[in-house]
PyMOL CGO cylinders between C-alpha atoms (Angstrom):
from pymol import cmd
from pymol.cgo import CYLINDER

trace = [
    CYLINDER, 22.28, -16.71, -24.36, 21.63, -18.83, -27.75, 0.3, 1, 1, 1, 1, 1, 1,
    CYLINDER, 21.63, -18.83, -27.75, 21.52, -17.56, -31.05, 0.3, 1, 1, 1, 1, 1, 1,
    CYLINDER, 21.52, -17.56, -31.05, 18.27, -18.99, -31.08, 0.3, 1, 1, 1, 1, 1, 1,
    CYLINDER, 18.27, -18.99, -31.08, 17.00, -16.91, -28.18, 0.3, 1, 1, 1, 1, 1, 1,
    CYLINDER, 17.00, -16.91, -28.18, 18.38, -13.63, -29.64, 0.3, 1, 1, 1, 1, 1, 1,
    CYLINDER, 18.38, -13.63, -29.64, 15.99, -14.91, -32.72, 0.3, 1, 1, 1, 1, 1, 1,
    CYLINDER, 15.99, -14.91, -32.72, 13.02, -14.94, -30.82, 0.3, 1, 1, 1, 1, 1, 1,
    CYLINDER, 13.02, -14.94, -30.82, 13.88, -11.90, -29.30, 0.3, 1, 1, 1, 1, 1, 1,
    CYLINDER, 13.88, -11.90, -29.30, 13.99, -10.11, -32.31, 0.3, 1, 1, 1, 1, 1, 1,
    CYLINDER, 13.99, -10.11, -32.31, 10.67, -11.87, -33.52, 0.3, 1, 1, 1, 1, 1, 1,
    CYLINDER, 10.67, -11.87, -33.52, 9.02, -10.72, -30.35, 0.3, 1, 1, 1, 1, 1, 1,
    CYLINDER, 9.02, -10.72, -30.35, 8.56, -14.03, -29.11, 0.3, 1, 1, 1, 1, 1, 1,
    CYLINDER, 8.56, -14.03, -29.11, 6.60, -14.59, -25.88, 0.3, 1, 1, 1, 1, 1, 1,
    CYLINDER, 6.60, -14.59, -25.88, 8.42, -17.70, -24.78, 0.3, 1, 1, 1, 1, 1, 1,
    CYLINDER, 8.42, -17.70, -24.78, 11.36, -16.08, -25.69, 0.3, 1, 1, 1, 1, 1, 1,
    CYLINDER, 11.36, -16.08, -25.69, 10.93, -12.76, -23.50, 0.3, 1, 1, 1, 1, 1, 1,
    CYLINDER, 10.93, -12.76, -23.50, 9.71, -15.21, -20.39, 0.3, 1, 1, 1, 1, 1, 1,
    CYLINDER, 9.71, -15.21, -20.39, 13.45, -17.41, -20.87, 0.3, 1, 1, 1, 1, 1, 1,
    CYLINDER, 13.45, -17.41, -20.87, 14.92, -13.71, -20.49, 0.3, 1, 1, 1, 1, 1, 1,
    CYLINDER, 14.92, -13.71, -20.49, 12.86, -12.75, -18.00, 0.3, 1, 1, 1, 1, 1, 1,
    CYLINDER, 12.86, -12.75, -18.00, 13.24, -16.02, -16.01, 0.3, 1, 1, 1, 1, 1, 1,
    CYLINDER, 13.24, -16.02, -16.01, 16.91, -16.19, -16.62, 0.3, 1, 1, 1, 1, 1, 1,
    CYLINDER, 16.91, -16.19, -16.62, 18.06, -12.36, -16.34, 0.3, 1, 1, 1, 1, 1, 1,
    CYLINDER, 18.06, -12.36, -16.34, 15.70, -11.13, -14.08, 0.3, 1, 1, 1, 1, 1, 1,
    CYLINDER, 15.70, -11.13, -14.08, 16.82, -12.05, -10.66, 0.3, 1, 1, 1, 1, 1, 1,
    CYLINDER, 16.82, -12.05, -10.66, 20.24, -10.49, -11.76, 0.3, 1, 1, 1, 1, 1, 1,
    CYLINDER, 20.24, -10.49, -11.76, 18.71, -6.72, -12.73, 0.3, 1, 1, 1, 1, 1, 1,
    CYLINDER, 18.71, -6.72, -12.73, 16.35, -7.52, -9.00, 0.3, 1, 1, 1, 1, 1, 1,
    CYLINDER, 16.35, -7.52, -9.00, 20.21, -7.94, -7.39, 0.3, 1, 1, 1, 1, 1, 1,
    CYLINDER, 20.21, -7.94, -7.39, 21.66, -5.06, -9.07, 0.3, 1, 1, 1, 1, 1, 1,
    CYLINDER, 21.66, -5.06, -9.07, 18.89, -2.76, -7.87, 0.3, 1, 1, 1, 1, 1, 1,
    CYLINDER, 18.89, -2.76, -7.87, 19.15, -4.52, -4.18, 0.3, 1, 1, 1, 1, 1, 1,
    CYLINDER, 19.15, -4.52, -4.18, 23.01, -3.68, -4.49, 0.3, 1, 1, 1, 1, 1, 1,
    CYLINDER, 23.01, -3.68, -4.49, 22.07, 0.36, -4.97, 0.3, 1, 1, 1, 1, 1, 1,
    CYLINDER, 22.07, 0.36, -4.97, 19.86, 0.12, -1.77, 0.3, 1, 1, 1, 1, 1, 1,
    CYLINDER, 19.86, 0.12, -1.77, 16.44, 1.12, -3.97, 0.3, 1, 1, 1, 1, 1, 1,
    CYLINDER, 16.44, 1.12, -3.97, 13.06, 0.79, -2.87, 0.3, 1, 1, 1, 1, 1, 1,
    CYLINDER, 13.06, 0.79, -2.87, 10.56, -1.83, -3.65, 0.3, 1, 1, 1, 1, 1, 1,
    CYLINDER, 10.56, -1.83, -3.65, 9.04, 0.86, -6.13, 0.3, 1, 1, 1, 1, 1, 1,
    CYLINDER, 9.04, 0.86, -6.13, 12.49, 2.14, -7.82, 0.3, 1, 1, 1, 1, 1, 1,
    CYLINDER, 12.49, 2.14, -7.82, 14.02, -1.47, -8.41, 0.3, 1, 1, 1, 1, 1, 1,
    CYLINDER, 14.02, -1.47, -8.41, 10.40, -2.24, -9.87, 0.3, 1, 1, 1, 1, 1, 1,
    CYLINDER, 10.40, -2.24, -9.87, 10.82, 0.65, -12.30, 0.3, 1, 1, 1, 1, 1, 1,
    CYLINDER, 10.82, 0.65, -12.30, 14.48, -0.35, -13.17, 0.3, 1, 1, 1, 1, 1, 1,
    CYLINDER, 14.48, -0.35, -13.17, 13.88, -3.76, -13.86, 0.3, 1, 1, 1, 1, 1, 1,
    CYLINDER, 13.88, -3.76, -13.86, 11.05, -2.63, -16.33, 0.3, 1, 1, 1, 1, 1, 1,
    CYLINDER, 11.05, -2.63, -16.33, 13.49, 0.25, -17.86, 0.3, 1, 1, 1, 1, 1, 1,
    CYLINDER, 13.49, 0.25, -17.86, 16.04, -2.31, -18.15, 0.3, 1, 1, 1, 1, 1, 1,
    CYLINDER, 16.04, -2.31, -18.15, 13.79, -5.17, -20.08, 0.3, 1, 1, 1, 1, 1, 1,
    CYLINDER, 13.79, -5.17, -20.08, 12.43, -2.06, -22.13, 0.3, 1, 1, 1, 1, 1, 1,
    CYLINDER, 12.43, -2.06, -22.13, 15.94, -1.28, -22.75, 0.3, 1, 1, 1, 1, 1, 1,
    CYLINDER, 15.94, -1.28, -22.75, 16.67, -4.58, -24.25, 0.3, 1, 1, 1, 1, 1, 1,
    CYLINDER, 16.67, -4.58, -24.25, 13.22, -4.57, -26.35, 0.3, 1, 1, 1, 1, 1, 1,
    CYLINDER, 13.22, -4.57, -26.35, 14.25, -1.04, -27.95, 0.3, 1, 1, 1, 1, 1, 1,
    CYLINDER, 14.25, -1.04, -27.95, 18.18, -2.43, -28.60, 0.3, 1, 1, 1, 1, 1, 1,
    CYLINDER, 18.18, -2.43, -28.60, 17.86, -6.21, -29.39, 0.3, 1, 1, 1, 1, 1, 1,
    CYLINDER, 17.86, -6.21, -29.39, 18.54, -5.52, -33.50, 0.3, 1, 1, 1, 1, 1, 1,
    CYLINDER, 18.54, -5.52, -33.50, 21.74, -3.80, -32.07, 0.3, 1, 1, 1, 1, 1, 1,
    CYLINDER, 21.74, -3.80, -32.07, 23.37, -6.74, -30.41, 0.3, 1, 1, 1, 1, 1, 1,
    CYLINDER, 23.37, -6.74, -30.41, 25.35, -9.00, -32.58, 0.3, 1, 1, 1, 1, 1, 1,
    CYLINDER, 25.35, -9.00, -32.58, 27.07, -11.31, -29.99, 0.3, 1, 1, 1, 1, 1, 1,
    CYLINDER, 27.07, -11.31, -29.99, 24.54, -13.09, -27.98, 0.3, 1, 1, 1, 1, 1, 1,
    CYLINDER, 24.54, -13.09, -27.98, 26.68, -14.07, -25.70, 0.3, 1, 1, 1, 1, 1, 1,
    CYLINDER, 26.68, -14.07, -25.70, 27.46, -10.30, -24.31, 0.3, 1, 1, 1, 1, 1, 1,
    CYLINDER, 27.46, -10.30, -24.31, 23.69, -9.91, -23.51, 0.3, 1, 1, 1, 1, 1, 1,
    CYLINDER, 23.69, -9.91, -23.51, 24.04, -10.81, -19.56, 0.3, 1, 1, 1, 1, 1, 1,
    CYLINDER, 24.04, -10.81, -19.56, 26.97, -7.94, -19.32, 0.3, 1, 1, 1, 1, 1, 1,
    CYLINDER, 26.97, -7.94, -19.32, 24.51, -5.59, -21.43, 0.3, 1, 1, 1, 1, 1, 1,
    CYLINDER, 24.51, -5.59, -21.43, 21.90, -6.44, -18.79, 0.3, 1, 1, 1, 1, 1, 1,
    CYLINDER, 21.90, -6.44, -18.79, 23.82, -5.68, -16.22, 0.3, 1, 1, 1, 1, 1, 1,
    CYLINDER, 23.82, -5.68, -16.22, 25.39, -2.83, -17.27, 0.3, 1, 1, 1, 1, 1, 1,
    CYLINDER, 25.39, -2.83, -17.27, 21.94, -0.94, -18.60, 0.3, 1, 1, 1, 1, 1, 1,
    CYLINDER, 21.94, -0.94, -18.60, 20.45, -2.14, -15.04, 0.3, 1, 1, 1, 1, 1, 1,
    CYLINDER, 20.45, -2.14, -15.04, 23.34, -0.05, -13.10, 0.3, 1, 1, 1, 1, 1, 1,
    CYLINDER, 23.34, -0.05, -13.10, 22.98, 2.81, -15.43, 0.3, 1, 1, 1, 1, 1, 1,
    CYLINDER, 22.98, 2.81, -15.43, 19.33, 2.44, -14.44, 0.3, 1, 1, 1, 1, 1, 1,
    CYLINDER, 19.33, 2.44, -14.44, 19.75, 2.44, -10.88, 0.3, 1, 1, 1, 1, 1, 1,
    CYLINDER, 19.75, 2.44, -10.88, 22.20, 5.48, -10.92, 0.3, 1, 1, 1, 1, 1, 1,
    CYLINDER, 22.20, 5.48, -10.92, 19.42, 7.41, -12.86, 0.3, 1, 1, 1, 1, 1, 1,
    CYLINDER, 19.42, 7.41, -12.86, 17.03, 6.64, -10.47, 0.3, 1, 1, 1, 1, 1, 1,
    CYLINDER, 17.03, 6.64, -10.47, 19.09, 7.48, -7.86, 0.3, 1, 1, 1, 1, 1, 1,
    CYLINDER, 19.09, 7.48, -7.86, 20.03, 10.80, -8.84, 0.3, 1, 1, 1, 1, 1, 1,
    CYLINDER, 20.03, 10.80, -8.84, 16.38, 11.75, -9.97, 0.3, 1, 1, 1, 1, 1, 1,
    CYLINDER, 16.38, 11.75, -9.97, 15.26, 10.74, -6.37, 0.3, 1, 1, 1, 1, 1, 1,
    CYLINDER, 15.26, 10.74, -6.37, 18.05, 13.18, -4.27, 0.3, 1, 1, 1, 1, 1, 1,
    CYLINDER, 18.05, 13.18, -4.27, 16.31, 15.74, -2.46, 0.3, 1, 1, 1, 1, 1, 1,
    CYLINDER, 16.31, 15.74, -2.46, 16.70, 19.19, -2.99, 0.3, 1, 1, 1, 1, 1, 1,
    CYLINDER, 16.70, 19.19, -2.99, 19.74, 21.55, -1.53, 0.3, 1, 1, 1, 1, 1, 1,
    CYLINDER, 19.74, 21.55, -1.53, 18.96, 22.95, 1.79, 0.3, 1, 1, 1, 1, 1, 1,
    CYLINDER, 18.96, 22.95, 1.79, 19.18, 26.70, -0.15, 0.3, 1, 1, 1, 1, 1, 1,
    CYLINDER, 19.18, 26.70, -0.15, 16.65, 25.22, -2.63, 0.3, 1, 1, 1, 1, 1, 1,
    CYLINDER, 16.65, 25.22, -2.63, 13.96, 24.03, -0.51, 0.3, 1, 1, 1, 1, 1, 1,
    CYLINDER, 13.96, 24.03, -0.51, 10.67, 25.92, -0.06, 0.3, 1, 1, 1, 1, 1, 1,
    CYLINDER, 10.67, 25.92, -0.06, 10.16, 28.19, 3.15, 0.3, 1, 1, 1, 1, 1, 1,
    CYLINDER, 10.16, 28.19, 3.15, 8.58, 26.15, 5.95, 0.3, 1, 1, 1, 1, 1, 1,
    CYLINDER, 8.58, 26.15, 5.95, 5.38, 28.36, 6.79, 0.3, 1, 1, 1, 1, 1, 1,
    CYLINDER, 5.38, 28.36, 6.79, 5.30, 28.80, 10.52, 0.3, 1, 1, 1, 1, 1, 1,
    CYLINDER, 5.30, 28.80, 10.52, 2.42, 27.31, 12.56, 0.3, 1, 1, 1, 1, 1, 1,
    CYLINDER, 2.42, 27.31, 12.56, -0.68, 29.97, 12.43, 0.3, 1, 1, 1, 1, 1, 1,
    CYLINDER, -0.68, 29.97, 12.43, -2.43, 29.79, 15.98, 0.3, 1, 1, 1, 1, 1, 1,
    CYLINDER, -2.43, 29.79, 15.98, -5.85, 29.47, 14.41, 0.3, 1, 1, 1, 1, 1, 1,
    CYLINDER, -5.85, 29.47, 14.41, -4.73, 26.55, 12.82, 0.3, 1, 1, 1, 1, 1, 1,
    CYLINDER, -4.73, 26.55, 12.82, -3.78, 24.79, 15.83, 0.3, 1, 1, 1, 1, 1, 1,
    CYLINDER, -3.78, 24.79, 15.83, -7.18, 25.42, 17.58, 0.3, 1, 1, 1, 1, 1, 1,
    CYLINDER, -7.18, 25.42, 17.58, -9.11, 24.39, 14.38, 0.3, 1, 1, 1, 1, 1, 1,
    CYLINDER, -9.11, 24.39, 14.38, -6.95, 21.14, 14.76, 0.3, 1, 1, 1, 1, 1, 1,
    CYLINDER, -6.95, 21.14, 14.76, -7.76, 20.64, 18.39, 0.3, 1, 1, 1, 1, 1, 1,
    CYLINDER, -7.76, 20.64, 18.39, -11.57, 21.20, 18.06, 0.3, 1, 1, 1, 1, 1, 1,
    CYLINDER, -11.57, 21.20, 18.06, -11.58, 18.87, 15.04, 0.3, 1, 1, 1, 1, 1, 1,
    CYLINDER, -11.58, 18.87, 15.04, -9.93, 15.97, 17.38, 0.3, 1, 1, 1, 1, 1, 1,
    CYLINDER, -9.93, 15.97, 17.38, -11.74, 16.75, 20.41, 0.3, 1, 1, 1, 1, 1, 1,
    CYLINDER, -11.74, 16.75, 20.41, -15.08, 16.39, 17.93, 0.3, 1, 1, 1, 1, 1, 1,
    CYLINDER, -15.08, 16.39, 17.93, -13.12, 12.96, 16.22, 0.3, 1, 1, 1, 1, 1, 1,
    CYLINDER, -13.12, 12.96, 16.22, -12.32, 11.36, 19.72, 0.3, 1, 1, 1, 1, 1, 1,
    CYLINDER, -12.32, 11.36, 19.72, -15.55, 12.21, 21.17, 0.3, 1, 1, 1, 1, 1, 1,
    CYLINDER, -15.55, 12.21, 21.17, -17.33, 10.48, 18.01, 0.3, 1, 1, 1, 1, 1, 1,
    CYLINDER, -17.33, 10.48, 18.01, -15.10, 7.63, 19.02, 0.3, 1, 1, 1, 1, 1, 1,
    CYLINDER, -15.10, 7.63, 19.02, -15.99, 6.99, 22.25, 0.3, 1, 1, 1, 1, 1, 1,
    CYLINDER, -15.99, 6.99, 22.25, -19.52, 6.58, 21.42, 0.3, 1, 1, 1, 1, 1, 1,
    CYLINDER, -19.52, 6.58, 21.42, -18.65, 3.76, 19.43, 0.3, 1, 1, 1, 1, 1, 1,
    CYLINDER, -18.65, 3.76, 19.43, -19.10, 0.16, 20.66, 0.3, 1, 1, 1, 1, 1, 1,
    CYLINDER, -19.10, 0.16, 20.66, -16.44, -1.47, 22.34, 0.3, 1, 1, 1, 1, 1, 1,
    CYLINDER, -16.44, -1.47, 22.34, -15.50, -3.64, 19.50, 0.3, 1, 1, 1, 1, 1, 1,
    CYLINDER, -15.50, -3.64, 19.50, -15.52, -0.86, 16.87, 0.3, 1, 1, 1, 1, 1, 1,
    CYLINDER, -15.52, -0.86, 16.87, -13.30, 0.38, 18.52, 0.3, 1, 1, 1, 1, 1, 1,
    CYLINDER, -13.30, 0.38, 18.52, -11.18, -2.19, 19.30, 0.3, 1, 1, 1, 1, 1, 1,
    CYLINDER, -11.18, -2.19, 19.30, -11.18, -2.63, 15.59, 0.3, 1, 1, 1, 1, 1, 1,
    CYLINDER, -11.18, -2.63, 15.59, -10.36, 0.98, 15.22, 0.3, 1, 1, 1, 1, 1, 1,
    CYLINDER, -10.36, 0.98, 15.22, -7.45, 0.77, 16.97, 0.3, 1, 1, 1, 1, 1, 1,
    CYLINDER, -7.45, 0.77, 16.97, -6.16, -1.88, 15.58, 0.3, 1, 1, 1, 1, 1, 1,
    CYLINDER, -6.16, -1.88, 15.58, -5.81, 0.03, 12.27, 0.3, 1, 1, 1, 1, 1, 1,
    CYLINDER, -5.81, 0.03, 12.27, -4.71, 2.97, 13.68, 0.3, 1, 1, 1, 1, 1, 1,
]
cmd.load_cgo(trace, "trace")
């Protein structure tokens, strides 16, 4: 990265921020592939990690050490996500309430009722239907 970049930066420059974005942003997208996140988590850590940058760009002196920084805060990132999303121990998870038999016949009368709606349907409604189910 220029000197002149780490200017614009600093000034809040939109062209600048896109350069960054176009230029660093596949990396922090290949370091959150690399962890195994979701769609949704590497989404988050690529906007921690550019949020990241926008709250410490007046701290970095050598512009050159800005892809490492990237990289670095978009591990950190990843590893924080990760260990926010871990379930629960087994000894820490709620009680599984067991099935009430009521329940279960509410259930069944509430298909029967559903799937009886259904067939009274045109053909091609449901046809449709079942395509989206």
């Amino acid at each position: 990265m220029s000197s002149e970049l780490l200017f614009g930066l600093r000034q809040w420059d939109d062209a600048a921020w896109r350069a960054v974005v176009e230029e660093y942003g596949p990396r922090i997208w290949a370091v959150a592939r690399s962890h195994r996140l979701n769609e949704e988590d590497a989404a988050d850590v690529f906007q921690a990690t550019l949020l990241n940058l926008a709250e410490h760009i007046g701290h970095i002196k050598q512009p050159e050490r800005i892809s490492a920084w990237i990289v670095t805060t978009a591990r950190r990132e990843c590893l924080r996500v990760i260990r926010l999303r871990k379930p629960l121990p087994l000894k820490w998870r709620p009680e599984e309430e067991p099935e009430v038999p009521e329940d279960r016949v509410l259930e069944d009368a509430r298909d029967q009722a559903l799937w009886s709606a259904f067939k009274q349907l045109p053909s091609r409604c449901q046809q449709l239907l079942r395509l989206f189910a």
